[in-house]
N, C-alpha and C positions, 0 to 999 in steps of 0.2 A: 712504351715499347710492347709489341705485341711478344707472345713468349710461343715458343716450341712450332707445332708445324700450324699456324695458324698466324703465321707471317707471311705477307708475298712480299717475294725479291721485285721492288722496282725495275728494275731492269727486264726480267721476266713479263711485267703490266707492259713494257715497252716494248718487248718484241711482239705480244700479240696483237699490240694499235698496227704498229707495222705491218705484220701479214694480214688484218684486216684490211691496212689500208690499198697494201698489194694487192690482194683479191678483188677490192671493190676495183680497181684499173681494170682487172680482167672482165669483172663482172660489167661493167659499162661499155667494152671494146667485144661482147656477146663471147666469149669464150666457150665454151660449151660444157666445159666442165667446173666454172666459177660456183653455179650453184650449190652444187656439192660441197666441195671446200669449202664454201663459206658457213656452211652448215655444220658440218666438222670443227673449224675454229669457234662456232657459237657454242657448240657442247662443251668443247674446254674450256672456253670461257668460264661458263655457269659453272662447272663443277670446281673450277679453280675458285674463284669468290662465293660461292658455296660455305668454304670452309671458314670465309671470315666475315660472313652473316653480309657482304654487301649488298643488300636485299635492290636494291635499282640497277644495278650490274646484272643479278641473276635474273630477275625479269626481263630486264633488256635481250639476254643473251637466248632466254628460252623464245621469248616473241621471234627473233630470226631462226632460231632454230627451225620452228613450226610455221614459218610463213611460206604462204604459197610463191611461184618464180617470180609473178607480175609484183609482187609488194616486195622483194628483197632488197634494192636499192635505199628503199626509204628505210627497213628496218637494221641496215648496217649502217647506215648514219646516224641512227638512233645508238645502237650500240658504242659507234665509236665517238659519239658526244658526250655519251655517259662516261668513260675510259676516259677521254683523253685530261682532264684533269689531274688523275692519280697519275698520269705521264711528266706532269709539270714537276710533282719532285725532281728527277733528275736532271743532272745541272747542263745545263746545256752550253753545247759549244760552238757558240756564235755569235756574231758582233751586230752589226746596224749597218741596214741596206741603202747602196748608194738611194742616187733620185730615180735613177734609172727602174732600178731591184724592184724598188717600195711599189712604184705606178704599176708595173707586171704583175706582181702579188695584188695589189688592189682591184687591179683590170681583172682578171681571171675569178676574182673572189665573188665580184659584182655581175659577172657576164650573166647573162638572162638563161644560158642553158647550164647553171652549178648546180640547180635543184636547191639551193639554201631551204633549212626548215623553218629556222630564225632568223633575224636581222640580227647583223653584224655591230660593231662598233668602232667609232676613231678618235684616236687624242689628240689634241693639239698640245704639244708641253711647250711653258718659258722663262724662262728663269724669272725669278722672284728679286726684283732689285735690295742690296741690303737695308737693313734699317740704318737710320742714321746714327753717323758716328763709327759704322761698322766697316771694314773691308768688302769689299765688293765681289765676286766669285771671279776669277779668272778665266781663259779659255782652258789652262789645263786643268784647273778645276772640274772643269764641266766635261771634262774628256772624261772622269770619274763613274758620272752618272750612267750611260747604256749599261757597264757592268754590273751596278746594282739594280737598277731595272730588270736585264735579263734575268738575274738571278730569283728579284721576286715573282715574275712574271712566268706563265707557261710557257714550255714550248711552239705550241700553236700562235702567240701571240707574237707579232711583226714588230719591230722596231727599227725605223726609215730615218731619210734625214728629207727634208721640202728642200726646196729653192734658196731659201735663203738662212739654212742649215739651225732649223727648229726638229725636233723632235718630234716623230711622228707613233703612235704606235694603233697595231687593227688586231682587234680582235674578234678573227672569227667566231662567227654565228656565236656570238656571245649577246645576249640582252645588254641593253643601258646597266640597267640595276648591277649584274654581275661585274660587267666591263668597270662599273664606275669603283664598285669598292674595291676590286682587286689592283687597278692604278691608285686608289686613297692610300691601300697597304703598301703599295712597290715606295710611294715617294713617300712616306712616313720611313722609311728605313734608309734614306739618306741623310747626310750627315746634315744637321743645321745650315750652316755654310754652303751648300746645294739646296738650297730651296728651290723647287719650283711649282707653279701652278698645273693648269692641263683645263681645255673644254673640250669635251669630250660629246659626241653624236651620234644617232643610231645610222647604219651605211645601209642605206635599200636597192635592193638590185637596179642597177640602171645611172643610180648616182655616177657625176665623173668624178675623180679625186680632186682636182680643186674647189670645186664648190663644196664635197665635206670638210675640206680642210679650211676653206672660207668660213664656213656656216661653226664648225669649232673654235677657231680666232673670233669668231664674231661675240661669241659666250664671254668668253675673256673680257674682249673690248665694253661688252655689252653690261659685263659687272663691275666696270671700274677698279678704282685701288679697292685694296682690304687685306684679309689677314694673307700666310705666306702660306703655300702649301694646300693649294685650292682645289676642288676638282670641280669644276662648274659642269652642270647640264641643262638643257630645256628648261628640263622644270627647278631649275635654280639649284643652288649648292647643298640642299638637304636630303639630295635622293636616297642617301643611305640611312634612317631613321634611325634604327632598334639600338646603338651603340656599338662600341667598340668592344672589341673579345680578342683578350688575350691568348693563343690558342700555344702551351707547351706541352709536346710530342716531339720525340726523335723516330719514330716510324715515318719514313715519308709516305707512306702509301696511303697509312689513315690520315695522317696530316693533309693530303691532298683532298682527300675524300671527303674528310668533315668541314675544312677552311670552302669548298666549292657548295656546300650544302647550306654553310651558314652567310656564305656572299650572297648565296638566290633569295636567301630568307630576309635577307635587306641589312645584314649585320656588315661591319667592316671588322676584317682579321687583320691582325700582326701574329705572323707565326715565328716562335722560337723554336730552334732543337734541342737546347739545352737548358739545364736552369740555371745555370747561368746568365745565357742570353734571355733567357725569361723576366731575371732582375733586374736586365738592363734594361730594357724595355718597359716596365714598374715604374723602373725610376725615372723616364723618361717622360713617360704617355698616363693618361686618365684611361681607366678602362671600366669600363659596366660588367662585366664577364671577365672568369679566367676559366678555363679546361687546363685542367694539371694533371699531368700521367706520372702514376706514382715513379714506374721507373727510369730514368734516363740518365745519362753518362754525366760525369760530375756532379753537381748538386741535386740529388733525388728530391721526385714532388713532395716529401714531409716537410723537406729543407727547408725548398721555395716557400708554402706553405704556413711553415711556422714565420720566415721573414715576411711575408707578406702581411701576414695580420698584426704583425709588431711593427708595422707600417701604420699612420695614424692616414692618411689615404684609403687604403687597404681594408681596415677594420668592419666594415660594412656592404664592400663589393660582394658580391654573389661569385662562389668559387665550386666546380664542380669536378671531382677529382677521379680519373681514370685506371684502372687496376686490372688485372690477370683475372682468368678464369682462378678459381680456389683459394682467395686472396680474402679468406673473410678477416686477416687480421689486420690487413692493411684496411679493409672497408671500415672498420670498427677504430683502427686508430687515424686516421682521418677526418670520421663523424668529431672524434673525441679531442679534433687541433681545433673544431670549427669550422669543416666545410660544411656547404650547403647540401652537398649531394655527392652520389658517387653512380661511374658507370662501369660493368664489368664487361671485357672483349671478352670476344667477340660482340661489339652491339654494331646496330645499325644507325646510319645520321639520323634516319625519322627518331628513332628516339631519344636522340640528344636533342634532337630540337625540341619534340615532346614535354622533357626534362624543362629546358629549358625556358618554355612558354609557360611553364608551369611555376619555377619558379618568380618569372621576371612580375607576375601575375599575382603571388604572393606576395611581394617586394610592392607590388604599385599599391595593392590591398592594404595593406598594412600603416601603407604612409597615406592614406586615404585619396590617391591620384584616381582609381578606376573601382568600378565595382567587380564584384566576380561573375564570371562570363554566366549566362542563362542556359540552365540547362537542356539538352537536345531534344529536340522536337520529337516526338513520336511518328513512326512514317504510317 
């Protein structure tokens, strides 16, 4: 939990996606006074994340500030790429678009005049048959599922139904990589009993929707049986390498921030808000990583913390714990449970992952997997 004024209100991250996203309308439809404005919401921006060091926001925000008319288009979609993740905390209220809904979203995402910076992504989901001996999922069972999807899932991200009422989900100008772990985290937070797989493909402008929703099905088909809860791509079911990371924070704003920095970096997130749901997740899932914020509602990170290494699972994961500016005595009692490491907020993601690489690096070192990286080259 971030403490005092160096908190943003989510909801506040979301109004300013919104009047960015209004301005760019104007700005595209030549308005004559969009450029202005849009320059004006870039200064708020930057001063607003400013305060809580999110250093890819403030540079984002000053590049539009300072860009010339002919470059503003590009540099407000940069902006609001960077943004719109810390938008996804908030829970959104909305369900799953007919066949009709999904093709218009898709059509319009694809059309050759959106300006896309990135390729897009598409899932194909299907339920996972039980194992034997087991009950099988139902239809209302599986009426279950969009809810907790949406909930793991952004705002920006599309959830459709095909033809012959498979799960669809698009996410925008989202890479493979990112697209893939953030569906590994939404269907690991289904219950058992909802299992389902997904192939999932990158959308290039021009594609129609059936043939990515073919060429998705085709991954599935293409990997035969296997475990439950799959997320197949191109290049086969490993595209998320580095591990799993348990990420507990009840900030949703950093939680968005840091879960979207550690998806690009090729990690897969399960995020809890509480530590509660933190142990549930523990006791649930293998995890290579935890991020524990020392404060949050119900069981504080010493809690978590002290349960987790009294955990015979737990006793050797790599834990790296989260604390308030002036908090040297939670840093000190922390070191002193046996975390690996500790960050003070305001930080930025670069430096968690920093953190991070440094120790997964000591970790591979130790148990003699990798050498230590070669020192930098002289320019």
């Amino acid at each position: 939990m971030t403490s005092g004024s160096f908190r943003l209100d989510p909801a506040a991250v979301r109004m300013r996606l919104d009047l960015l996203l209004e301005v760019r309308v104007l700005l595209v439809g030549g308005d004559p006074q969009a450029p202005d404005r849009i320059r004006r919401l870039a200064h708020g921006v930057r001063r607003s994340f400013e305060l809580v060091m999110f250093t890819e926001v403030v540079e984002a925000a000053k590049r539009l500030e300072e860009a010339e008319d002919r470059d503003l288009l590009f540099r407000v979609d940069e902006l609001i790429r960077v943004i719109r993740p810390m938008a996804g905390a908030i829970p959104p209220a909305r369900g799953v678009l007919t066949v009709d809904e999904f093709s218009k979203n898709f059509s319009a995402l694809v059309t050759k005049n959106h300006g896309l910076r990135e390729n897009s992504s598409l899932a194909f989901l299907e339920h996972d048959p039980a194992p034997k001996g087991e009950v099988d999922q139902t239809p209302a069972d599986r009426r279950m599922v969009p809810d907790v999807l949406n909930e793991a899932l952004r705002p920006s991200d599309v959830l459709g139904w095909d033809v012959d009422h498979h799960l669809l989900v698009l996410f925008p100008e989202t890479p493979l990589l990112l697209a893939a772990g953030l569906l590994r985290g939404g269907i690991r937070q289904l219950p058992p009993l909802l299992s389902f797989s997904a192939g999932i493909v990158p959308v290039k402008t021009g594609i129609s929707l059936n043939l990515a929703v073919a060429k998705a099905k085709g991954l599935l088909d293409e990997a035969g049986p296997g475990g439950r809860g799959r997320v197949v791509t191109p290049e086969g079911e490993g595209t998320v390498l580095k591990g799993r990371v348990l990420l507990a924070e009840d900030d949703p704003v950093y939680a968005a921030a840091v879960k979207d920095r550690l998806l690009r970096e090729g990690f897969e997130v399960i995020h809890a808000g509480s530590g509660t749901d933190a142990l549930r997740y523990a006791d649930e899932q293998e995890f290579q990583l935890v991020v524990l914020d020392v404060k949050m509602p119900g069981l504080d990170g010493f809690e978590v913390l002290w349960r987790l290494r009294r955990h015979p699972r737990f006793r050797s994961t790599l834990i790296i714990m989260v604390t308030g500016i002036g908090s040297e005595y939670d840093i000190a009692k922390g070191l002193s449970m046996d975390a690996d490491d500790y960050l003070v907020k305001p930080f930025s993601p670069v430096e968690l992952i920093a953190r991070i690489q440094r120790l997964l690096r000591k970790q591979a070192g130790a148990s003699g997997e990798i050498s230590p990286p070669p020192p930098p080259s002289s320019s």
